[in-house]
Backbone bond lengths (Angstrom), bond angles and torsions (degrees), N, CA, C in turn:
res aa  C-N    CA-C-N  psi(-1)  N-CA   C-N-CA  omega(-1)  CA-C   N-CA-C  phi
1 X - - - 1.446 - - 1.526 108.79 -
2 X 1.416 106.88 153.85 1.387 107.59 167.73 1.347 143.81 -43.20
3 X 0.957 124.82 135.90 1.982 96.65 169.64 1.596 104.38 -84.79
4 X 1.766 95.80 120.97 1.249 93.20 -151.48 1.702 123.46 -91.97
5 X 1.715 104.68 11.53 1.355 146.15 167.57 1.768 103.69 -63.09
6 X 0.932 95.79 -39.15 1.641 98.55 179.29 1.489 120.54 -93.66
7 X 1.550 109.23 4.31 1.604 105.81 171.24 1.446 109.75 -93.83
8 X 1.526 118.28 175.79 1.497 106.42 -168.46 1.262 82.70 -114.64
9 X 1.167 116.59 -179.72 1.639 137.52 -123.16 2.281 82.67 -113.55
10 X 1.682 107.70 -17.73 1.391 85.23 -178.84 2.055 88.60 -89.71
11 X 1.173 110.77 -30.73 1.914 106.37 -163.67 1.733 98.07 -75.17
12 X 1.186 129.10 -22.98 1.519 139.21 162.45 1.750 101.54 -44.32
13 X 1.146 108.04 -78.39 1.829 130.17 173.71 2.054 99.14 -37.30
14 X 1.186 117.32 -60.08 1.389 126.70 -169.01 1.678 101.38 -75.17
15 X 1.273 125.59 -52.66 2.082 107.32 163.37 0.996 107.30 -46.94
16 X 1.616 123.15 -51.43 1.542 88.08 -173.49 1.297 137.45 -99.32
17 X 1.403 118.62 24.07 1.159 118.84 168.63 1.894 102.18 -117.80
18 X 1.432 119.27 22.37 1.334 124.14 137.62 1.268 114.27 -71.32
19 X 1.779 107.56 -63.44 1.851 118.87 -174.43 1.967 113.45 -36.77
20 X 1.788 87.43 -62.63 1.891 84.43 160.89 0.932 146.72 -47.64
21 X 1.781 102.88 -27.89 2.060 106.10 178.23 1.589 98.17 -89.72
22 X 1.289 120.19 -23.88 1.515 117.61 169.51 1.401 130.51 -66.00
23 X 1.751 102.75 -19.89 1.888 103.09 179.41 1.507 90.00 -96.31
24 X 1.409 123.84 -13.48 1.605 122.52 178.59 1.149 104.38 -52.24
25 X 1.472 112.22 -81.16 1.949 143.79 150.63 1.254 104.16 10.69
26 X 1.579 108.55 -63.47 1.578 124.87 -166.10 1.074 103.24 -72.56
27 X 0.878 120.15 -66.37 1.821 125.85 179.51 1.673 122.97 -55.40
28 X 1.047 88.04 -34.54 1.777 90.70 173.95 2.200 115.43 -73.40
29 X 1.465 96.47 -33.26 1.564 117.30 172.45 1.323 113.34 -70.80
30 X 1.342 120.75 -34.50 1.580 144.88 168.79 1.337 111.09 -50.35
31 X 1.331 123.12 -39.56 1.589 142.49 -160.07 1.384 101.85 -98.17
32 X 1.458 112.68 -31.14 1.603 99.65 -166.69 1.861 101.48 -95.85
33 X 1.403 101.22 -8.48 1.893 121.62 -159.87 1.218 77.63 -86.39
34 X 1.926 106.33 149.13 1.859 126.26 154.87 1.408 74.47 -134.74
35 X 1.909 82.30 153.79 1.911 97.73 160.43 1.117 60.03 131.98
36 X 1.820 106.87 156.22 1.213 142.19 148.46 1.557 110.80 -66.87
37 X 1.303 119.25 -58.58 1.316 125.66 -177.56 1.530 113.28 -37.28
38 X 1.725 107.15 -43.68 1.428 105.66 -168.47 1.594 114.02 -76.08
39 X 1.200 109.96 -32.43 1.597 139.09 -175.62 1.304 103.48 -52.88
40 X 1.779 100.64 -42.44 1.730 105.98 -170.55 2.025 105.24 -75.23
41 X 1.288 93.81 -36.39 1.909 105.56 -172.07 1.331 88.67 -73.77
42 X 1.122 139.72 -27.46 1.750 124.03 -159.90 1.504 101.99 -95.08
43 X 1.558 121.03 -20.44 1.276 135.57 170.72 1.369 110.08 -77.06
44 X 1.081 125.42 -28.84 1.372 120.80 -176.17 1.799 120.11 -97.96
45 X 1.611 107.82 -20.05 0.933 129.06 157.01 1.794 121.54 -56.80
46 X 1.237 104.72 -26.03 1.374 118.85 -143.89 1.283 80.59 -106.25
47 X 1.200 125.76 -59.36 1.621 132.23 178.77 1.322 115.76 -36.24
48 X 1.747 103.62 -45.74 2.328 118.41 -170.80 1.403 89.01 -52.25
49 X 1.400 107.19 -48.26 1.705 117.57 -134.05 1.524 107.96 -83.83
50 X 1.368 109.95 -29.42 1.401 123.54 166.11 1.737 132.15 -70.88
51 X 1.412 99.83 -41.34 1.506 125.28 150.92 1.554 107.80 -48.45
52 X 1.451 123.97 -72.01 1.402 103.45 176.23 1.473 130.95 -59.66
53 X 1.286 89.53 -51.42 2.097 96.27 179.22 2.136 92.99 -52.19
54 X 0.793 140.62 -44.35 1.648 141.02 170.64 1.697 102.25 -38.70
55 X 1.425 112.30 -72.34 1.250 109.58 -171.28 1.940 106.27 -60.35
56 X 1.083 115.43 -49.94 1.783 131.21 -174.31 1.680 103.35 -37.75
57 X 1.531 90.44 -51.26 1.659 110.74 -178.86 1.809 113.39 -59.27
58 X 1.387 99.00 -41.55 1.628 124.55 -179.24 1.895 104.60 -56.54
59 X 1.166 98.90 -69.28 1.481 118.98 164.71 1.484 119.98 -32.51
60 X 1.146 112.82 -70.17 1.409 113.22 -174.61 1.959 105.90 -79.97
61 X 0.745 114.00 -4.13 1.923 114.10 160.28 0.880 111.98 -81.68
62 X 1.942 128.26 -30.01 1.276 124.32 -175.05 1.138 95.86 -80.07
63 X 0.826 141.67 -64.57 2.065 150.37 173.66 1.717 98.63 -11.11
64 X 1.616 85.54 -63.86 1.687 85.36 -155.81 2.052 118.09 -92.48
65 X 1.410 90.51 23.54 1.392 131.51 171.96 1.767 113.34 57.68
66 X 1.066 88.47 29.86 1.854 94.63 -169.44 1.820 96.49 -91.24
């Protein structure tokens, strides 16, 4: 991942509203997927994507000092 200290405050705003259309993505692919196998990749997918949008989210509160 980025160091995310070094993005500017508009490409900060733009990950995470990639990360969100990506757990959308995920979740919507999740719904149409059966199989355990897929359930397990869409879970683990879901986990990366949540972990970053967490830290992204983390980041931009520290910025805006809340």
């Amino acid at each position: 991942m980025t160091n995310l200290s070094s993005l500017s405050v508009t490409e900060l705003a733009d990950r995470i509203a990639i990360v969100r259309d990506n757990i959308r993505q995920i979740t919507e692919q999740a719904t149409a997927q059966s199989g355990a196998a897929d359930e397990e990749r869409n879970a683990d997918r879901l986990a990366i994507q949540n972990e970053e949008l967490d830290s992204l989210v983390a980041e931009q509160a520290r910025r805006s000092g809340k």
